[in-house]
OpenMM code with the backbone's topology and positions (N, CA, C; nanometers):
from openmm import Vec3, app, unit

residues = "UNK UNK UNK UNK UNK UNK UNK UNK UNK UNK UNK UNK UNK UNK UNK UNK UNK UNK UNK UNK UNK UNK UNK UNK UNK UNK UNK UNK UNK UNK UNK UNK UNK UNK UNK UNK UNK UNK UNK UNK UNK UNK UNK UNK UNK UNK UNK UNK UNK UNK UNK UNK UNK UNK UNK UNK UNK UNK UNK UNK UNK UNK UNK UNK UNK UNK UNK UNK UNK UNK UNK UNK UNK UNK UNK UNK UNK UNK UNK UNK UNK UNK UNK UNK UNK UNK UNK UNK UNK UNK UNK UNK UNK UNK UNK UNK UNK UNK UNK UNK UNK UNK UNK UNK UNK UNK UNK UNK UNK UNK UNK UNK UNK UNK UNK UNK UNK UNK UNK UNK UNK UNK UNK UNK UNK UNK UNK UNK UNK UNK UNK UNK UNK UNK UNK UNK UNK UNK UNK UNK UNK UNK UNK UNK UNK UNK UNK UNK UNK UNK UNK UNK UNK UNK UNK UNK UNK UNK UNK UNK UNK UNK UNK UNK UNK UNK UNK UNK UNK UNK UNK UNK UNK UNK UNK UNK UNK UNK UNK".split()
positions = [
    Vec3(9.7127, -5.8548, -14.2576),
    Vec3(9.7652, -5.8709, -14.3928),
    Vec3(9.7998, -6.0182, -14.4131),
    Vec3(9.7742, -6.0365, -14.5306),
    Vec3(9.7991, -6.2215, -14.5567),
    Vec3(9.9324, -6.2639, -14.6006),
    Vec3(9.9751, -6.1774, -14.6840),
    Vec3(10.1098, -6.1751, -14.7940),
    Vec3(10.2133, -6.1143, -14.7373),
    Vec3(10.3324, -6.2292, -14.6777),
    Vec3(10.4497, -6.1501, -14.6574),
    Vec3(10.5812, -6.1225, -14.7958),
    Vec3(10.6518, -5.9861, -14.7604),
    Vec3(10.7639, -6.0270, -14.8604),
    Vec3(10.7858, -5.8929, -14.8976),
    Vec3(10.8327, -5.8096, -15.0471),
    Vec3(10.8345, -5.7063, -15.0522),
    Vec3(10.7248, -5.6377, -15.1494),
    Vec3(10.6662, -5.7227, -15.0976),
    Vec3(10.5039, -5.6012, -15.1916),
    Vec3(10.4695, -5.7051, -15.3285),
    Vec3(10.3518, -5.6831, -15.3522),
    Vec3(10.3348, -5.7479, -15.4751),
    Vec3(10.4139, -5.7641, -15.5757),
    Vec3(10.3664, -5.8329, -15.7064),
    Vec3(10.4424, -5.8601, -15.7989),
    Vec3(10.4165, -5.7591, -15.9075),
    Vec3(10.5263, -5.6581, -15.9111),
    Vec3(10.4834, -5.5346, -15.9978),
    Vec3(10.5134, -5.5342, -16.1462),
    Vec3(10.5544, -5.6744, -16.2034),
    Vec3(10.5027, -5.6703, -16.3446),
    Vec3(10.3582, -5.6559, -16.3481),
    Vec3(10.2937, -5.7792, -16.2393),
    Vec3(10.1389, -5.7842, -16.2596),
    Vec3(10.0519, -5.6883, -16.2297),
    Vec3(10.1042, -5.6397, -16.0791),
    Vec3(10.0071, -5.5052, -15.9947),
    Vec3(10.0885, -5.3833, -16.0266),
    Vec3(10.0119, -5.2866, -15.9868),
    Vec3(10.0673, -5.1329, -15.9956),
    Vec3(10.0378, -5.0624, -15.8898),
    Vec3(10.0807, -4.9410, -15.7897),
    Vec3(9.9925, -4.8493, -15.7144),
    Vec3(9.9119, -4.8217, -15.8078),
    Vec3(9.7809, -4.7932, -15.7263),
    Vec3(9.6833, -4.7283, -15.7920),
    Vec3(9.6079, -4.5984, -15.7116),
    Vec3(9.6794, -4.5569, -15.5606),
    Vec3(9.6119, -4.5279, -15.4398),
    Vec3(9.6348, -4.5371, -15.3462),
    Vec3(9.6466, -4.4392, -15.2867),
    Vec3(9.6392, -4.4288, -15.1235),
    Vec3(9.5156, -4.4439, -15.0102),
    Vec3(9.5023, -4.4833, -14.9314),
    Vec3(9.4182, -4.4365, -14.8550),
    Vec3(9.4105, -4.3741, -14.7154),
    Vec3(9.3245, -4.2502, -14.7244),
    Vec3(9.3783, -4.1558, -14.6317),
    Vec3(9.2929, -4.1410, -14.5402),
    Vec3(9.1527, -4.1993, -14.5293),
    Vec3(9.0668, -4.1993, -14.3969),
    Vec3(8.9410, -4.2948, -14.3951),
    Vec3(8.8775, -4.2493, -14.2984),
    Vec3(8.7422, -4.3589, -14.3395),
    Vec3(8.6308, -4.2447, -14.3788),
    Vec3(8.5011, -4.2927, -14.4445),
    Vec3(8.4241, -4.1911, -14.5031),
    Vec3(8.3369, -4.2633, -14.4655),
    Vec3(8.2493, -4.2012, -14.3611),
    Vec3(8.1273, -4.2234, -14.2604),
    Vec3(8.1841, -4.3405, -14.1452),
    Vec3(8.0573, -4.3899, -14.1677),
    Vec3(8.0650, -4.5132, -14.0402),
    Vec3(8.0239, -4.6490, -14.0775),
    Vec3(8.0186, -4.6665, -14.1895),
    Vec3(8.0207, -4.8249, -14.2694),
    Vec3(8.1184, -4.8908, -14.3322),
    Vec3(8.2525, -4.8387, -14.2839),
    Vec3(8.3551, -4.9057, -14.3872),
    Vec3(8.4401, -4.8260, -14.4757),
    Vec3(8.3640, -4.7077, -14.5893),
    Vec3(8.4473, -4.6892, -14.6612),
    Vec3(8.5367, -4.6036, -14.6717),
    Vec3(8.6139, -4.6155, -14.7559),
    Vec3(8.7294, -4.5482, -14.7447),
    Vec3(8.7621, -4.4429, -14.8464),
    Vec3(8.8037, -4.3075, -14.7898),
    Vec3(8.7952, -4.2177, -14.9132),
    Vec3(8.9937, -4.2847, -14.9560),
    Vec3(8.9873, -4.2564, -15.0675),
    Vec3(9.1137, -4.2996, -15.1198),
    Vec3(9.1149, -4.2180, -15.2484),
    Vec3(9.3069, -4.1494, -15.2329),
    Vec3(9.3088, -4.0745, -15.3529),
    Vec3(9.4195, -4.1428, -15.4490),
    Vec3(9.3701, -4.1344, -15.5492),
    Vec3(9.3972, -4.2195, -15.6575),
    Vec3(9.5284, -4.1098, -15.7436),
    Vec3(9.6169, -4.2196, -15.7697),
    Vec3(9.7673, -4.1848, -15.8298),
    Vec3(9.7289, -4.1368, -15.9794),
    Vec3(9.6356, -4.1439, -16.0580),
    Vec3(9.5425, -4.1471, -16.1900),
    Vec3(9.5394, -4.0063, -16.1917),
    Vec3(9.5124, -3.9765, -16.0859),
    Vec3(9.4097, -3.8306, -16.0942),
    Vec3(9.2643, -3.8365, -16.1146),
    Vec3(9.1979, -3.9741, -16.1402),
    Vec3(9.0646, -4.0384, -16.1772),
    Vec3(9.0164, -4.0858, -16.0861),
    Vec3(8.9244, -4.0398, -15.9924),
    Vec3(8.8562, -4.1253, -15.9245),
    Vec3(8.7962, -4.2310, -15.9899),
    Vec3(8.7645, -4.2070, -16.0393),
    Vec3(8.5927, -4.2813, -16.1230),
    Vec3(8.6650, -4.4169, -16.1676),
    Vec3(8.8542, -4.4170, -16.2005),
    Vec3(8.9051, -4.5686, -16.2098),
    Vec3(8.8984, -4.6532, -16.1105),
    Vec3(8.8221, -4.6355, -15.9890),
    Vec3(8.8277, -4.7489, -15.8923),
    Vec3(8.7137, -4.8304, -15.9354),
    Vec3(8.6587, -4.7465, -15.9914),
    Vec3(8.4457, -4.8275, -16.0349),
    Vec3(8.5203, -4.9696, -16.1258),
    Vec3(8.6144, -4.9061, -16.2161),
    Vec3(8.6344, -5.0352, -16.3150),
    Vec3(8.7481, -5.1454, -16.2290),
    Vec3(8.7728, -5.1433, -16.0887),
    Vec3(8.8237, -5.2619, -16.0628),
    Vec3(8.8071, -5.3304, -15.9682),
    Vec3(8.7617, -5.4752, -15.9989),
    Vec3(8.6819, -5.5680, -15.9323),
    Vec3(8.7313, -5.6201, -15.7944),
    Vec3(8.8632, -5.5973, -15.8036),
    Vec3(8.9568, -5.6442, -15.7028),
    Vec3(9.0892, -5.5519, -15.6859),
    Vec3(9.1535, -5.5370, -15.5416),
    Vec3(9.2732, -5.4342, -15.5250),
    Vec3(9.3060, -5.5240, -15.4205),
    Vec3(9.4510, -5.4714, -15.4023),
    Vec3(9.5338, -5.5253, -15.3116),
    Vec3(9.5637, -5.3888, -15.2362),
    Vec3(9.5337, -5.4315, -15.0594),
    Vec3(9.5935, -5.3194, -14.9606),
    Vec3(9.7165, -5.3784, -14.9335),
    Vec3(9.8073, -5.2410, -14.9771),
    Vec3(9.9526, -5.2789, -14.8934),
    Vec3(10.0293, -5.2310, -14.8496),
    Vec3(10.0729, -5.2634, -14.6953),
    Vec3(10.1754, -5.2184, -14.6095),
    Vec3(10.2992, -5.1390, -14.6297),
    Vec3(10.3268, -5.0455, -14.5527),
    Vec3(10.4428, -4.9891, -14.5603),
    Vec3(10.5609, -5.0859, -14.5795),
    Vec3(10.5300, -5.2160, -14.5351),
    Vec3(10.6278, -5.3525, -14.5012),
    Vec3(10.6363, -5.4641, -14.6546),
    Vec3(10.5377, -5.4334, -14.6969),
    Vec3(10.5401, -5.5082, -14.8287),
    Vec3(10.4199, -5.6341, -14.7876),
    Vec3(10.3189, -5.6522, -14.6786),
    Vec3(10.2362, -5.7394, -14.6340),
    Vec3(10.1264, -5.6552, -14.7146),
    Vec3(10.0588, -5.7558, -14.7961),
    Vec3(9.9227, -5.7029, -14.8626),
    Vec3(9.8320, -5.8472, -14.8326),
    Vec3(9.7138, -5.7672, -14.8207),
    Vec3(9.6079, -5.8345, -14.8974),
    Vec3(9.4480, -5.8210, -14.9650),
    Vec3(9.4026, -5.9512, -15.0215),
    Vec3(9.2884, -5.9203, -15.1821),
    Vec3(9.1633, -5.8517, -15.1142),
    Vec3(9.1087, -5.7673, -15.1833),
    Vec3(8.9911, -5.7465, -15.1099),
    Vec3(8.8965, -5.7082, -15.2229),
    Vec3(8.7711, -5.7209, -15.2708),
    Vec3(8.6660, -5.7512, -15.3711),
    Vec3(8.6162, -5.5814, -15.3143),
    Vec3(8.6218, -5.4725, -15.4481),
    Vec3(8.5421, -5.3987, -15.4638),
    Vec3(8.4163, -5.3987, -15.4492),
    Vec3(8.3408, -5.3565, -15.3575),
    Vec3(8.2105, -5.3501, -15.3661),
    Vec3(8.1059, -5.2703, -15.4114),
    Vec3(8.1725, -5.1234, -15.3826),
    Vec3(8.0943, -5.0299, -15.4806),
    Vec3(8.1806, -4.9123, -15.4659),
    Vec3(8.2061, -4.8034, -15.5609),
    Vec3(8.3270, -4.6717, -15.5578),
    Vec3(8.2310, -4.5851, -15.6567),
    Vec3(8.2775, -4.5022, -15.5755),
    Vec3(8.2130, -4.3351, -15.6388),
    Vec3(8.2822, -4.2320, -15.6357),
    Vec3(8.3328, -4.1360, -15.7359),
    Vec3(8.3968, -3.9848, -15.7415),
    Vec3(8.3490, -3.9464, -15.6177),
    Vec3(8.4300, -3.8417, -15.5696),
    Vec3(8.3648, -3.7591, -15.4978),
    Vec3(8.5228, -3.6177, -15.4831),
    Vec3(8.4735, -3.5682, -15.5391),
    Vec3(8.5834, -3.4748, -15.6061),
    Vec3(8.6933, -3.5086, -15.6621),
    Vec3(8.7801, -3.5391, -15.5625),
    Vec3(8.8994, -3.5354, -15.6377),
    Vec3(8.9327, -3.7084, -15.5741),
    Vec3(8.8566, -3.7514, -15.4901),
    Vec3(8.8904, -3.8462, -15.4026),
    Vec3(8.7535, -3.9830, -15.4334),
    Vec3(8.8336, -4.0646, -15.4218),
    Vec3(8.7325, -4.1784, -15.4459),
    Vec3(8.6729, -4.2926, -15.3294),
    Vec3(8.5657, -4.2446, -15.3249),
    Vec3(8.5235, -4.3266, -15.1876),
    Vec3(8.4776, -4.5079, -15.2168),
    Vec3(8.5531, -4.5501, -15.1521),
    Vec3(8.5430, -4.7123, -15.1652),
    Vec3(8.5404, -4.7989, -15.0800),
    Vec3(8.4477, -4.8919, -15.1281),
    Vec3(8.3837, -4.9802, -15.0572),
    Vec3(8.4252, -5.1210, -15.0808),
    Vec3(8.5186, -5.2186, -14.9839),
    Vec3(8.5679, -5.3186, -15.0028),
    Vec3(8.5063, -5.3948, -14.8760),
    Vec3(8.5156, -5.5715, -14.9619),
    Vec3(8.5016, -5.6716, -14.8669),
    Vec3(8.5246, -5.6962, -14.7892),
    Vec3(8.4521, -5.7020, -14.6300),
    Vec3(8.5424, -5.7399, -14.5169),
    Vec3(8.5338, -5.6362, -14.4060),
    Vec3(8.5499, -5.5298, -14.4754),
    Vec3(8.5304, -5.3879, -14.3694),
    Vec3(8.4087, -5.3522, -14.3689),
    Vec3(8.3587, -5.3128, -14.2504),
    Vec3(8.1834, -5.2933, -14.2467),
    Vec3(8.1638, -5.2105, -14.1521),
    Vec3(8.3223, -5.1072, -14.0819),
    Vec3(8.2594, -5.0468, -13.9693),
    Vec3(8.3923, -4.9028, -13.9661),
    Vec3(8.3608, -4.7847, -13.9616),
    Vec3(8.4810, -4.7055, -13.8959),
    Vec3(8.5981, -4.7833, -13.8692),
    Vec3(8.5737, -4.8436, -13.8068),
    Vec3(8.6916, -4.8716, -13.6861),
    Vec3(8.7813, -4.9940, -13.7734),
    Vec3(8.7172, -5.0553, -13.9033),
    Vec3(8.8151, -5.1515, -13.9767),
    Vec3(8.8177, -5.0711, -14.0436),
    Vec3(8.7958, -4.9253, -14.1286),
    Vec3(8.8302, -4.8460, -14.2045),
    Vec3(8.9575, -4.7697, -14.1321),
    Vec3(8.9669, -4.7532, -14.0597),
    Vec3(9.0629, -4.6746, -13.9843),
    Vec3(9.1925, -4.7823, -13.9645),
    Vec3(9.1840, -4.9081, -13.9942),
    Vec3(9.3111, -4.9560, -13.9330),
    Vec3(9.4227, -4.9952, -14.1271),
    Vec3(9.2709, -4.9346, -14.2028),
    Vec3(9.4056, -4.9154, -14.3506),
    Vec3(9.4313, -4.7855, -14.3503),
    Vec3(9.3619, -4.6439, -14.2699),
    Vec3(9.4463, -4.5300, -14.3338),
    Vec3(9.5312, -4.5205, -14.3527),
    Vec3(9.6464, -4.4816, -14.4533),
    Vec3(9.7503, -4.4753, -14.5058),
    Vec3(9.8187, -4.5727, -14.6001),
    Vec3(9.7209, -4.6624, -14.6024),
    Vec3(9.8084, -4.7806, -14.6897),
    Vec3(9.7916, -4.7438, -14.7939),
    Vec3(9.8725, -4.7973, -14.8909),
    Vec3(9.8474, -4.8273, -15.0355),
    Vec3(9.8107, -4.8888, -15.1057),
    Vec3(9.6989, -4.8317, -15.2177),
    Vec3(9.6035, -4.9523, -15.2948),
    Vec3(9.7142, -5.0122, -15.4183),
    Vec3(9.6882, -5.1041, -15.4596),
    Vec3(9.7574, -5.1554, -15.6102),
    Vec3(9.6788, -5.2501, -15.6868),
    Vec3(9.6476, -5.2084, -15.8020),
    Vec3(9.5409, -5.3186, -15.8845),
    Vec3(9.6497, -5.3581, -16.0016),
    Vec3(9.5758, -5.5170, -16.0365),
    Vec3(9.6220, -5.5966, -16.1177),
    Vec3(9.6093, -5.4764, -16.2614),
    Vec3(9.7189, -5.4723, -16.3437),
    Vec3(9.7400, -5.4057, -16.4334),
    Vec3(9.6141, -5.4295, -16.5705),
    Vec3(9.5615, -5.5887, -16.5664),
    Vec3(9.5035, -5.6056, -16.6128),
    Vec3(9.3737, -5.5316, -16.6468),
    Vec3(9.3182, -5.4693, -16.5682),
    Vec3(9.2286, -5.3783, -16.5297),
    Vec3(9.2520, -5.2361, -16.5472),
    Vec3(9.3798, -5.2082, -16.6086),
    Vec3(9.3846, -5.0780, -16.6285),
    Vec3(9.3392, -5.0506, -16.8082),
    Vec3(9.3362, -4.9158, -16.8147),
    Vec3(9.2672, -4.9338, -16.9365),
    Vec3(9.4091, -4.8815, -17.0519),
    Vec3(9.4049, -4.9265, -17.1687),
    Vec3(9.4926, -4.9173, -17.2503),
    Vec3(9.5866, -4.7968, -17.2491),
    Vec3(9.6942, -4.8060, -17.2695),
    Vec3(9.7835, -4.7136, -17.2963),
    Vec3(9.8203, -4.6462, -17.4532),
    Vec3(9.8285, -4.5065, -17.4802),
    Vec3(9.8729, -4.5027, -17.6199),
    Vec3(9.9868, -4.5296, -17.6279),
    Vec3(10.0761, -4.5025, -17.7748),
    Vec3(10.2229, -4.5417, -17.7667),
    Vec3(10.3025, -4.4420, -17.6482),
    Vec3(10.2446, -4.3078, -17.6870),
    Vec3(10.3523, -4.2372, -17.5838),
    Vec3(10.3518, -4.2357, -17.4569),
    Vec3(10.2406, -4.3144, -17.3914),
    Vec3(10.1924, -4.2839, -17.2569),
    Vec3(10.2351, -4.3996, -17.2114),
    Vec3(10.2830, -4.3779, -17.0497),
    Vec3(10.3257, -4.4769, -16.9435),
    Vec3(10.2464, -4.4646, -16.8094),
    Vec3(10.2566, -4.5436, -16.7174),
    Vec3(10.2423, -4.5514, -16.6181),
    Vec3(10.3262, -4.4717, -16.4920),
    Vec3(10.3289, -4.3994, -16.4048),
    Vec3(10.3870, -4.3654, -16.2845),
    Vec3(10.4896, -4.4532, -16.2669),
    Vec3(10.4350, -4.5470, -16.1706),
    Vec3(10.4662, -4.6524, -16.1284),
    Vec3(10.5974, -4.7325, -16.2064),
    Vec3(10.6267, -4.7052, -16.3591),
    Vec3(10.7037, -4.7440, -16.4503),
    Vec3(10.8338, -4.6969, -16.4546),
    Vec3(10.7887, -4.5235, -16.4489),
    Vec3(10.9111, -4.4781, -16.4565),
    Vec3(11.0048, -4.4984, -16.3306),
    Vec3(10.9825, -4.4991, -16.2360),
    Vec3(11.0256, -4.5596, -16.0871),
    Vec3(11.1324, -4.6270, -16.1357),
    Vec3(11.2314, -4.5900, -16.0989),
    Vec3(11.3719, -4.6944, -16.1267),
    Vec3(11.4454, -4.7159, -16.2285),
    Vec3(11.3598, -4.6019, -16.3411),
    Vec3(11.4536, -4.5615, -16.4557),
    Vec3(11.5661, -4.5098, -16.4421),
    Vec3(11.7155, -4.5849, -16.5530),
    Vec3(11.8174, -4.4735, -16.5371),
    Vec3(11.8226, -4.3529, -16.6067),
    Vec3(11.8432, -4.2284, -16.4985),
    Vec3(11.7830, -4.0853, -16.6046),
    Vec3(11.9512, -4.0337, -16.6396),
    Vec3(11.9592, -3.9906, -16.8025),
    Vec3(12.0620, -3.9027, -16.8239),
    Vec3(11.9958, -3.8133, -16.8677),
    Vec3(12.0807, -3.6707, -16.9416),
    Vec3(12.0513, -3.5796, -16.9906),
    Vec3(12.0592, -3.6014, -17.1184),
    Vec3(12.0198, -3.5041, -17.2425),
    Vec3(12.0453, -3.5429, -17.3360),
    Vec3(12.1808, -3.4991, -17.3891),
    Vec3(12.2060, -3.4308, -17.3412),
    Vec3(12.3808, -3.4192, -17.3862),
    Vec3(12.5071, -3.5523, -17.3527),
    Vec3(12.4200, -3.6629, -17.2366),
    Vec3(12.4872, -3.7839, -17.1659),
    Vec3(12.5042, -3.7464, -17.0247),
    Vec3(12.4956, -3.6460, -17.0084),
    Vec3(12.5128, -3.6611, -16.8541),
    Vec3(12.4080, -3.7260, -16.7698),
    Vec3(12.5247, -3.8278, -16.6873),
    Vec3(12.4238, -3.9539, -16.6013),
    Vec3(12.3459, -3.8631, -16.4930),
    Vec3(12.2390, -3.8474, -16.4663),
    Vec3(12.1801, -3.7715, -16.3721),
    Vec3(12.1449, -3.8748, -16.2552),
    Vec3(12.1432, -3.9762, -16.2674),
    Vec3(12.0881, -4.0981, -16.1423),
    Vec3(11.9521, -4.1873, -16.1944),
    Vec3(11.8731, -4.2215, -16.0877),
    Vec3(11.7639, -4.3171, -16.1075),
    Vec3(11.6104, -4.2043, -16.0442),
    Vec3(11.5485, -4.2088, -16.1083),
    Vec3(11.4177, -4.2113, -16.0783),
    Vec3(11.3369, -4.2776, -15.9741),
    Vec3(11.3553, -4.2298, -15.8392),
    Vec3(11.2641, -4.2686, -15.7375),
    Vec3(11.1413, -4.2289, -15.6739),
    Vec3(11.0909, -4.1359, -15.7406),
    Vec3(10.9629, -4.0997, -15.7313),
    Vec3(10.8891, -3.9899, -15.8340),
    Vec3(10.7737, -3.9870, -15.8079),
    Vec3(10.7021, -3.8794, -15.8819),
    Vec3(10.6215, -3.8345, -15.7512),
    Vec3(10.5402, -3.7586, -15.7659),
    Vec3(10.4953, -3.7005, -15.6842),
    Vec3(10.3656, -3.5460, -15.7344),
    Vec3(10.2850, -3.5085, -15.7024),
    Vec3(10.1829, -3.4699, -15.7880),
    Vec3(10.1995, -3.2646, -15.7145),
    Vec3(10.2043, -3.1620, -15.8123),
    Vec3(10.2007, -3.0852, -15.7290),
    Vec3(10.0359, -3.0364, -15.8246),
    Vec3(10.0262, -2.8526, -15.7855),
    Vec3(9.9029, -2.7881, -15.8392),
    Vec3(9.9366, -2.8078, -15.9855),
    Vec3(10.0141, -2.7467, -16.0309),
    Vec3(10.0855, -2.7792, -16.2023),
    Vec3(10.0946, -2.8475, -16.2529),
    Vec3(10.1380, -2.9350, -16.1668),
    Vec3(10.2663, -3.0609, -16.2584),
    Vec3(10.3131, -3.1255, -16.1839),
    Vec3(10.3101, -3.2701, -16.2404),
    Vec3(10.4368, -3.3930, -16.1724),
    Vec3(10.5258, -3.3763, -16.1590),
    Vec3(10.6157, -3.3995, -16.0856),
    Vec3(10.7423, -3.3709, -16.0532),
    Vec3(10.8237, -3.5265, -16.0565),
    Vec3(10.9064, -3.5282, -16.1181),
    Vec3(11.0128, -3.6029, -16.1247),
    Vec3(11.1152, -3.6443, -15.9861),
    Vec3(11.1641, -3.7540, -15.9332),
    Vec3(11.2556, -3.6968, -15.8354),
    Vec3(11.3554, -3.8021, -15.8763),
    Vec3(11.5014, -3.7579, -15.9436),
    Vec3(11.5730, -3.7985, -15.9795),
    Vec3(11.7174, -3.8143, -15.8555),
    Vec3(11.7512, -3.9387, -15.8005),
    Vec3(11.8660, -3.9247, -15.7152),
    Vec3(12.0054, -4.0168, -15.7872),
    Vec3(12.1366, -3.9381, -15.7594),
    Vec3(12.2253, -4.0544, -15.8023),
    Vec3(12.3771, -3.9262, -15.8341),
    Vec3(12.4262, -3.9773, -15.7916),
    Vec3(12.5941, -3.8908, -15.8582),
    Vec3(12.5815, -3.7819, -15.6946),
    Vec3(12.5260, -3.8237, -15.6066),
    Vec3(12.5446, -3.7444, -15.4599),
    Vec3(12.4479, -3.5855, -15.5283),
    Vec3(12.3391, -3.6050, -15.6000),
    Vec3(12.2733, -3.5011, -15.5556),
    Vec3(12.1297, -3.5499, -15.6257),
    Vec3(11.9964, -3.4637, -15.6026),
    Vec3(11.8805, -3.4990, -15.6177),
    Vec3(11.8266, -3.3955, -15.6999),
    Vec3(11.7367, -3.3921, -15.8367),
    Vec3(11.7063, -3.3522, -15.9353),
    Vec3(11.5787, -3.3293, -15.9012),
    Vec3(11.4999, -3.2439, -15.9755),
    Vec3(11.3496, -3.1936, -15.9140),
    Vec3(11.3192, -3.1947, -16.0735),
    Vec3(11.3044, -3.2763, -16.1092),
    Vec3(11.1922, -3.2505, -16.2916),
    Vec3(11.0866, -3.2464, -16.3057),
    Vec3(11.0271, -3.1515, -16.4005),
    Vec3(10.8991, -3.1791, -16.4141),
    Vec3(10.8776, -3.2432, -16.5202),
    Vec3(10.7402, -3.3726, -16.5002),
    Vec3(10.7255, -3.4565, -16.5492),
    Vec3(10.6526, -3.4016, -16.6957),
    Vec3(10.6888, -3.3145, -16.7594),
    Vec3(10.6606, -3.2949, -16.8760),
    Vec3(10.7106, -3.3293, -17.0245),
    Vec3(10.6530, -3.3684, -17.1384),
    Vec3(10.6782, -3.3620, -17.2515),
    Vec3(10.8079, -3.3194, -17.3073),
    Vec3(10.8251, -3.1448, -17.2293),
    Vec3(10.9335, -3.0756, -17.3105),
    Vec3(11.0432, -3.1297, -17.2172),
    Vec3(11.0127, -3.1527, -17.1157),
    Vec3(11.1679, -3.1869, -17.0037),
    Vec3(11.2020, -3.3450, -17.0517),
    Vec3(11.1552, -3.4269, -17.0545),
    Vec3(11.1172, -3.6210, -17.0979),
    Vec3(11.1018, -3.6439, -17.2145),
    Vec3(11.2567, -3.6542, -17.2889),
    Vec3(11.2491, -3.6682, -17.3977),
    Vec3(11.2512, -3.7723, -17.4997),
    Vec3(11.2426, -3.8546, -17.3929),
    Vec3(11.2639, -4.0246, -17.4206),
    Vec3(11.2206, -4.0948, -17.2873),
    Vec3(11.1129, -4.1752, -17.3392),
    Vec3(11.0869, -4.2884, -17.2392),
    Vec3(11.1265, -4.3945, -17.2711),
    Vec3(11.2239, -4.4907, -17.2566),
    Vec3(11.2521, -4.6462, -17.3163),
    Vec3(11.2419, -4.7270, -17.1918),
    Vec3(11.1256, -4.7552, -17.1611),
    Vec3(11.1170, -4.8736, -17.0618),
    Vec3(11.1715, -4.9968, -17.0851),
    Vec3(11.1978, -5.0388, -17.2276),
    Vec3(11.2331, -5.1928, -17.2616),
    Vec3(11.3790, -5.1598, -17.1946),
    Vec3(11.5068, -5.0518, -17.2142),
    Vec3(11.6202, -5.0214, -17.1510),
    Vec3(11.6201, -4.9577, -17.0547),
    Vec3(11.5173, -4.9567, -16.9931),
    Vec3(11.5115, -4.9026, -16.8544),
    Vec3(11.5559, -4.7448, -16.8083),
    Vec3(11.5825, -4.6491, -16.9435),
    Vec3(11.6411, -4.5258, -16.9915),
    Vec3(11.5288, -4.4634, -17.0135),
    Vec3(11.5899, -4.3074, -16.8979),
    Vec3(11.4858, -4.1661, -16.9342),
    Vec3(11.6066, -4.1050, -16.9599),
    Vec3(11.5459, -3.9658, -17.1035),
    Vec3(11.6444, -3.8714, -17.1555),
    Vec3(11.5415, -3.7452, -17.1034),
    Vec3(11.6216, -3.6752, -17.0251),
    Vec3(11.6093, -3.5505, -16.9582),
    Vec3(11.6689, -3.4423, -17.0866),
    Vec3(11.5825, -3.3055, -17.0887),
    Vec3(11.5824, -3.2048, -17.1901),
    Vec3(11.7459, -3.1496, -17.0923),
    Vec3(11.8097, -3.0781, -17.1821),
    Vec3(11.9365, -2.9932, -17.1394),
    Vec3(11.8798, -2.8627, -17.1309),
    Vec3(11.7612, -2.8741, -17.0385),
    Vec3(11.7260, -2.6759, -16.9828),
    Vec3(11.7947, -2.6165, -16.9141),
    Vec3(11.8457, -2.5088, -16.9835),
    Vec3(11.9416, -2.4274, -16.8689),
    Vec3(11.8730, -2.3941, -16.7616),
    Vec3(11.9454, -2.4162, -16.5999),
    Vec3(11.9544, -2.3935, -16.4905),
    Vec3(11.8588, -2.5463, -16.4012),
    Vec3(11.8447, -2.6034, -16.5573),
    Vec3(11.7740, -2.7632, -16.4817),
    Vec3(11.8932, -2.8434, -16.3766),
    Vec3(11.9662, -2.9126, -16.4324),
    Vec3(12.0783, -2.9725, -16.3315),
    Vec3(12.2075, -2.8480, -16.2451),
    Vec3(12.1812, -2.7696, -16.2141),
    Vec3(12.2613, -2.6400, -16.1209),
    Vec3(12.2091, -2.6805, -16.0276),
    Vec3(12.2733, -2.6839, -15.9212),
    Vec3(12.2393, -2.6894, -15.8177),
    Vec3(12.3032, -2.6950, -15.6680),
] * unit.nanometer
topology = app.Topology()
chain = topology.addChain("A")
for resn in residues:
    res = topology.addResidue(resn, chain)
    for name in ("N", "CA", "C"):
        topology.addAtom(name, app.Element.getBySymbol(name[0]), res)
């Protein structure tokens, strides 16, 4: 890895991906994408691999293809199993630039991360430290006030996204915050 410190610069980059093995014996890497889109690795020219440690570095797309649910990719530099195998598990992140437009209501993953979540009645529920993908639905994982929230990342539960205030409004569903 070239880049020490705590991970890229996430105004500019975003996760975009994991990668979870090597696919054949030339390098590439199947990698499953945070999108749910394989087919978004084709549109980016360049990604950053990065460490559990926050050490990344650039590597030039060479060629990416669907392949179910998982996107097999081919980057600069790696040309064999055995350099495919020493990123399993890292995480991909592409320059945001490259992502493709957002509507008004739609955000990024990666965004909501570190939002402060209340309810809509005001109750402070904590911060937003992950999402996470199940068969259904995203799941929310809200921690803060000594306990941890399980939301689903839906419409009717997320009733407000304000990234400029750094504020998520959680729906008041009965038996949502019990716990």
């Amino acid at each position: 890895m070239t880049a020490a410190g705590s991970g890229p610069d996430q105004k500019i980059y975003i996760q975009a991906g994991k990668i979870s093995k090597p696919h054949g014996i030339k390098g590439e890497l199947r990698v499953h994408p945070y999108s749910e889109n394989p087919d978004d690795f084709s549109g980016y020219p360049e990604i950053l691999v990065v460490s559990p440690g926050g050490e990344y570095s650039p590597y030039q797309v060479q060629s990416s293809s669907a392949h179910g649910k998982v996107a097999i990719v081919k980057i600069s530099g790696v040309d064999d199993r055995n350099g495919a195998e020493e990123l399993s598990g890292l995480e991909i992140w592409v320059d945001r630039r490259y992502l493709p437009e957002l509507l008004p209501d739609e955000f990024f993953w990666h965004d909501l991360v570190g939002l402060d979540a209340v309810s809509e009645s005001g109750l402070k529920l904590g911060r937003v430290k992950a999402l996470f993908a199940t068969g259904g639905h995203d799941v929310l994982v809200i921690r803060g006030t000594g306990r941890e929230y399980l939301v689903p990342a839906r419409r009717e539960f997320m009733l407000d996204v304000d990234l400029d205030r750094r504020l998520l409004t959680i729906a008041d569903v009965p038996g949502l915050f019990d716990m």
